[in-house]
C-alpha positions in Angstrom: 42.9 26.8 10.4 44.1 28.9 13.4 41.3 31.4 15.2 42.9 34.5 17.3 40.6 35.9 19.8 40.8 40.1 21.5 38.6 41.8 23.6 38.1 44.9 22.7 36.9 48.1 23.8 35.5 49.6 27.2 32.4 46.2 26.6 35.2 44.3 26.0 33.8 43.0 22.8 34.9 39.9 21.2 36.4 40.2 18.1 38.0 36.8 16.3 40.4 36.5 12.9 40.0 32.8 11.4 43.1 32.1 9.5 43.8 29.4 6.3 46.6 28.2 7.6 47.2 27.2 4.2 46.8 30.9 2.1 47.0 33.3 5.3 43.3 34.9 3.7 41.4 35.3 6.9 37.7 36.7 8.0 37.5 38.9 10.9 34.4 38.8 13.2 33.2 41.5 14.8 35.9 44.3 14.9 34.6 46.5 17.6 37.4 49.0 19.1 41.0 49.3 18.8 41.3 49.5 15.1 45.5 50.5 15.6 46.0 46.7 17.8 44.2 44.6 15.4 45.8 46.3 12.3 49.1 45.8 13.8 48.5 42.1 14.5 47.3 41.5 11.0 51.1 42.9 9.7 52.5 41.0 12.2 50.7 38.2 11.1 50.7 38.9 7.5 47.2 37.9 6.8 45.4 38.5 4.1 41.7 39.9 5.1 39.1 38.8 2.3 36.0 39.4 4.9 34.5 42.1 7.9 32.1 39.7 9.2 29.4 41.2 11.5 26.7 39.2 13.8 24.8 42.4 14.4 24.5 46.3 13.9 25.6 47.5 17.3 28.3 50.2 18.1 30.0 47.8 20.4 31.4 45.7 17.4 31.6 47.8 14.5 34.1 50.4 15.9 37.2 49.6 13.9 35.0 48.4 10.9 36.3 51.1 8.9 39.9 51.5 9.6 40.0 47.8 8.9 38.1 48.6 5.6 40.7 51.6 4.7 43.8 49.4 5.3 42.9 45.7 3.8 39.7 46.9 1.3 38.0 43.4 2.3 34.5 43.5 2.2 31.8 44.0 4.7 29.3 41.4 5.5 26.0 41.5 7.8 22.5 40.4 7.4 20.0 42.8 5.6 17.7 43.7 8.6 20.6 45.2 10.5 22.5 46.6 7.7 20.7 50.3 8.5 21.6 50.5 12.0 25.2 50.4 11.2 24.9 53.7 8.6 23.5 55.3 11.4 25.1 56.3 15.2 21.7 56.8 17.0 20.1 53.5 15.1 23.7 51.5 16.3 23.8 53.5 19.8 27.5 54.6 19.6 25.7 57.9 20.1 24.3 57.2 23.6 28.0 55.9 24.1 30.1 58.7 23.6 30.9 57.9 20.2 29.2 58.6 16.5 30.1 55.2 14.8 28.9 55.1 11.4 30.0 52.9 8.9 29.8 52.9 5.1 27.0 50.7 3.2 28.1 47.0 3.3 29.4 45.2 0.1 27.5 41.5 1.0 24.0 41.4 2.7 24.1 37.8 4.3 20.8 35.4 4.9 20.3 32.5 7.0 22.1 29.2 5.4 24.4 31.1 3.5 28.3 29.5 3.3 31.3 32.2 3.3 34.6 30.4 2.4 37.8 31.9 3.0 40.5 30.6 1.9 41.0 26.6 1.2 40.3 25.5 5.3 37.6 28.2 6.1 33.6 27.6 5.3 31.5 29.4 7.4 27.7 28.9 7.6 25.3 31.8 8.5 22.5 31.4 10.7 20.1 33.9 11.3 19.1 34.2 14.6 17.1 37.3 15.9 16.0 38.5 19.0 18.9 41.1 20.3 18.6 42.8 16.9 16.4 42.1 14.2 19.3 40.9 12.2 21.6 39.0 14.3 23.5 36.4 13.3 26.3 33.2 13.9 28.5 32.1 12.1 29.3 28.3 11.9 32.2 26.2 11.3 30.4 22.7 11.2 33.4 21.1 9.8 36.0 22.4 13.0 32.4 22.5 14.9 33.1 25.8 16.2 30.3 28.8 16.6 30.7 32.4 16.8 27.5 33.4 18.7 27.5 37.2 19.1 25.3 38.6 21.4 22.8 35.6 20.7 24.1 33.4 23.1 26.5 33.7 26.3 27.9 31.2 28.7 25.3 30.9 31.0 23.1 33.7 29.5 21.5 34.9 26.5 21.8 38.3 24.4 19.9 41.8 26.0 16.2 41.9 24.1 14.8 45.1 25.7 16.5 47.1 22.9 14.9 48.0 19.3 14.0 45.3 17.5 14.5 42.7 20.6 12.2 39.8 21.4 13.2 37.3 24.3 10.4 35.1 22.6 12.3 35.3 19.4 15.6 35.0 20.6 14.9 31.9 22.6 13.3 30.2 19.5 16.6 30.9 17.7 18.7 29.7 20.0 17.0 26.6 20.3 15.7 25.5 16.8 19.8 26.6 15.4 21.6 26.4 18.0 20.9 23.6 20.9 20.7 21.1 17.6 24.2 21.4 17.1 26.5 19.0 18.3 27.2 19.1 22.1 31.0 19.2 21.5 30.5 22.5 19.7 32.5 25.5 21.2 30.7 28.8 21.6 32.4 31.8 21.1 29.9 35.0 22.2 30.3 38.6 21.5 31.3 39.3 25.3 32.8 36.5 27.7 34.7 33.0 27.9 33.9 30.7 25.5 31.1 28.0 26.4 29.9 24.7 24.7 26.4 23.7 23.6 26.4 21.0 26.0 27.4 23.1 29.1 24.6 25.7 27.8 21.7 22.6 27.6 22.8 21.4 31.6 23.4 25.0 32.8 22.0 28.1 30.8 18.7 29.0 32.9 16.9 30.7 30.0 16.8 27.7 27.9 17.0 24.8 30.7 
């Protein structure tokens, strides 16, 4: 499997492609901005997209869901409780950003425990894990142990609750029944940021210390 990372977009959101090496079918997470550079790479690379993979319903990281949509028709995935906001420019906040995002109606509503496999290398495990949004999400590699945390958890820090449908309460019981249970050697990948591990986030994260 080989992972591609870009920050994207005046948040510099996060957005990752996870390749089978073996097919070149690949999932991308979190498209947020700069539909015209990621397209590009994905000729350059010729990869085959089979999934639009989204931790959570904010404008930040659906901004290129749709040109990506157009150009490879792969499927949109994202949990059910969030799947409104990203229909909806006011509900996603692109609105109070200088932008009206909206995006069509997904094709997969995902759940907690549910397995996405790309390809013959990629297998990636959704848990649900609330608190930024209602339906916020990571997706798990348990096999390569990698995460891909969204806004749930940074290095050093956690996701913003004081929006609509945020609870710090919830948030941190997420991040520490799902999460901190994972092996220490787990990378972190977050919505915004360098990448972290579980074990650095147990010794040095002060919201879950």
């Amino acid at each position: 499997m080989k992972l591609l990372g870009f920050a994207l977009g005046a948040l510099q959101t996060n957005c990752y492609i996870l390749v089978c090496e073996k097919t070149s079918q690949a999932a991308v997470i979190d498209p947020g901005a700069e539909a015209e550079a990621l397209i590009r790479e994905i000729k350059n690379q010729k990869l085959d997209i089979r999934a639009i993979l989204l931790t959570h319903g904010h404008g930040d990281h659906i901004g290129a869901v749709e040109p990506l949509r157009a150009i490879t028709k792969a499927p949109l995935y994202i949990h059910s409780s969030d799947a409104n906001m990203i229909t909806d420019a006011n509900r996603n906040f692109s609105s109070f950003m200088g932008e009206s995002l909206a995006c069509k109606e997904p094709e997969h509503l995902v759940k907690d425990q549910d397995i996405i496999s790309i390809g013959e290398e990629i297998s990636l495990k959704v848990l649900h894990t609330p608190g930024h949004t209602l339906g916020g999400v990571c997706y798990h590699l348990e096999k390569e142990k990698l995460l891909f945390a969204g806004d749930t958890l940074f290095a050093e820090s956690i996701g913003r609750t004081d929006f609509p449908g945020g609870s710090y309460a919830t948030l941190i019981h997420g991040i520490k029944e799902k999460l901190l249970i994972l092996p220490d050697e787990t990378k972190v990948f977050p919505g915004h940021g360098p990448e972290t591990t579980i074990s650095w986030e147990k010794d040095h994260n002060p919201f879950i210390r």
